[in-house]
C-alpha positions in Angstrom: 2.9 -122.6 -3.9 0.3 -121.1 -5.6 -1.8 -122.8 -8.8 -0.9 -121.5 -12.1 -4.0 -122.2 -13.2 -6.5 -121.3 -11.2 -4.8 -119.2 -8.5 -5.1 -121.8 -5.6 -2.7 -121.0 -2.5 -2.2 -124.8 -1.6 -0.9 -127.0 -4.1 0.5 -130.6 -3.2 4.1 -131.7 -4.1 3.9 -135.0 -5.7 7.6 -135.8 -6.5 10.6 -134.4 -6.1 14.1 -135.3 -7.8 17.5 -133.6 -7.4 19.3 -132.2 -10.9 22.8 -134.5 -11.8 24.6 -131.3 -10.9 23.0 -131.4 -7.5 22.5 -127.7 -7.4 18.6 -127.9 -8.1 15.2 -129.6 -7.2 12.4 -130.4 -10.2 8.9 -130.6 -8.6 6.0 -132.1 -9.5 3.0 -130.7 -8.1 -0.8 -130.8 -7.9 -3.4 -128.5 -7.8 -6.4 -129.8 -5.2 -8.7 -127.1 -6.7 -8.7 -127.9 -10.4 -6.5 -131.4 -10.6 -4.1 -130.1 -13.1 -0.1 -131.2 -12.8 2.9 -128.8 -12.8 6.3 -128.8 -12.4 8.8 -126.1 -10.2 12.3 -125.9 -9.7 13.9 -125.0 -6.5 17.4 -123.4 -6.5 18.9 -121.1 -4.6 19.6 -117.4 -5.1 23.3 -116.3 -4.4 24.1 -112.8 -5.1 27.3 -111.3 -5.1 28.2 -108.3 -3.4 27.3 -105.0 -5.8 30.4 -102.8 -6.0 31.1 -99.4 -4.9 32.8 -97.2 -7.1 35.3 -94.5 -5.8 32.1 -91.8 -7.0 30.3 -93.6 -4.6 28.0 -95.6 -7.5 27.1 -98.6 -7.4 27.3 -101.3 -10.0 26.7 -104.9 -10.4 29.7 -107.3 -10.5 30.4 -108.3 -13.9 32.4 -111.6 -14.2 32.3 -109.8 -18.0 34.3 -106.8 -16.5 36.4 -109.0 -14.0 37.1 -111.0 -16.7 38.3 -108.3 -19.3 40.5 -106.7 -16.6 42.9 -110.0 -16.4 42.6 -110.4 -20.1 44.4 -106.6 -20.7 46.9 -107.7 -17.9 47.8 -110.7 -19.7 47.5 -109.4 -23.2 50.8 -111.2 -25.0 51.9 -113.3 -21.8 52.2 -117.1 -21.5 49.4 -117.7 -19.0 46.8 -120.3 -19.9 43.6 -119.5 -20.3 42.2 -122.3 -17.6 44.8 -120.7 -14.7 43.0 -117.1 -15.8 39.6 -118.7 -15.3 40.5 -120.7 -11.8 41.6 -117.1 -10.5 38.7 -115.1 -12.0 36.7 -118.4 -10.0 38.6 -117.8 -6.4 37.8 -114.1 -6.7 34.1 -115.4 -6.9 34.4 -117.9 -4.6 36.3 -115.1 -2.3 33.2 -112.8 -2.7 30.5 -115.2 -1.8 32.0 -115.9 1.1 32.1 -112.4 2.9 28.4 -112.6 2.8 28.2 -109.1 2.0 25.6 -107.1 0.3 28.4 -104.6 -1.1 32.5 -104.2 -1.2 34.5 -101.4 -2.0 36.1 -101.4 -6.0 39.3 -101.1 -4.2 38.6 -104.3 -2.3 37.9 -106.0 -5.1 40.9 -104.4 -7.4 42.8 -106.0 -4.0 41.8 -109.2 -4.8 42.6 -109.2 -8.9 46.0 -107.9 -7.8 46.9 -110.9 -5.0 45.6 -113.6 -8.6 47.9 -111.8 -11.1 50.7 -111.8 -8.6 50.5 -115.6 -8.4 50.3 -115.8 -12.0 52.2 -113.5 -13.4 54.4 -110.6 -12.4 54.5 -108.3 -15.7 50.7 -108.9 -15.4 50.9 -107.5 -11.9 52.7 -104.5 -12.9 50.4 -103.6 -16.3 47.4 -104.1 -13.5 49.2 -102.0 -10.8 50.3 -99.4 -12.9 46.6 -98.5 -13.8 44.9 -99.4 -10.4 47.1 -97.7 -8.3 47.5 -94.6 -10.8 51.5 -94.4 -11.4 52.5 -91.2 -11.8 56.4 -92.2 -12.6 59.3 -94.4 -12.5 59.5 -94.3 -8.5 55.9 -95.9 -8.5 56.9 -98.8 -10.5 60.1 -99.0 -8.6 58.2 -99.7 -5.5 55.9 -102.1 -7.0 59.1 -103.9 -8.1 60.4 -104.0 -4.7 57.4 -105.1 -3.2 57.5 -107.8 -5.5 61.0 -108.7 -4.7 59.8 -108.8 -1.2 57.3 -111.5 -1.5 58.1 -115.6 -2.2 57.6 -116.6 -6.0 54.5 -118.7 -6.6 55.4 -122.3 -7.0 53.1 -124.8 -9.4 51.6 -126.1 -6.4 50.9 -122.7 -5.2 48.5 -121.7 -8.4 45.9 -124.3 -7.7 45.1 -123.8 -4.1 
């Protein structure tokens, strides 16, 4: 690491301690050049995947955006608020772990629709409706049926 203060490209570590969270290194360092002490912090530098729009842009994810999209769905329903933020957390968690640089919106639309299913049907519909574009009554039939087709959620099911 290079000196802050006088630009030398070899500086000694001196100690090093892991943060209570465990997610970060503090270093103390030493400059052989000048003598003078400083301190760096090692973490590491996840990214989530940017997202392609159906134009073809791409955007940043926003856990803002994400996080607006279940709050809409669930607007007036009985779903606490720490259920909405474990989901919004596996949909993270889900998009760290494909390692990949960037995923399709609808990909990602896939993924808020799989959470809202598990917690809350009329949530799944309002989302539907607008993600998949209804048109008319036959679109939200089939939605219903497809609901109908898949096992309820139990308790247990929500926290896994």
């Amino acid at each position: 690491m290079k000196c802050p203060f006088c630009g030398h490209l070899d500086t000694q570590v001196i100690d090093s301690r892991v943060n209570e969270a465990g997610d970060s290194i503090r270093r103390r360092r030493r400059c052989p050049a000048c003598e003078k002490r400083f301190t760096t912090f090692e973490t590491a530098d996840i990214r989530l995947p940017q997202i392609i729009k159906s134009n073809g842009t791409r955007e940043e994810f926003s856990e803002a955006k994400l996080s607006e999209g279940f709050r809409r769905a669930l607007h007036k329903r009985p779903v606490p608020t720490e259920l909405v933020d474990e989901a919004i957390q596996r949909i993270r968690q889900k998009l760290l772990t494909l390692g990949e640089r960037e995923i399709p919106s609808r990909q990602l639309g896939e993924l808020v629709m799989q959470e809202l299913k598990r917690l809350d049907k009329v949530a799944y519909i309002r989302f539907a409706s607008v993600y998949k574009s209804f048109q008319d009554t036959e679109d939200f039939r089939d939605a219903l049926k497809d609901l109908e087709k898949s096992p309820a959620p139990g308790v247990d099911d929500l926290f896994k």
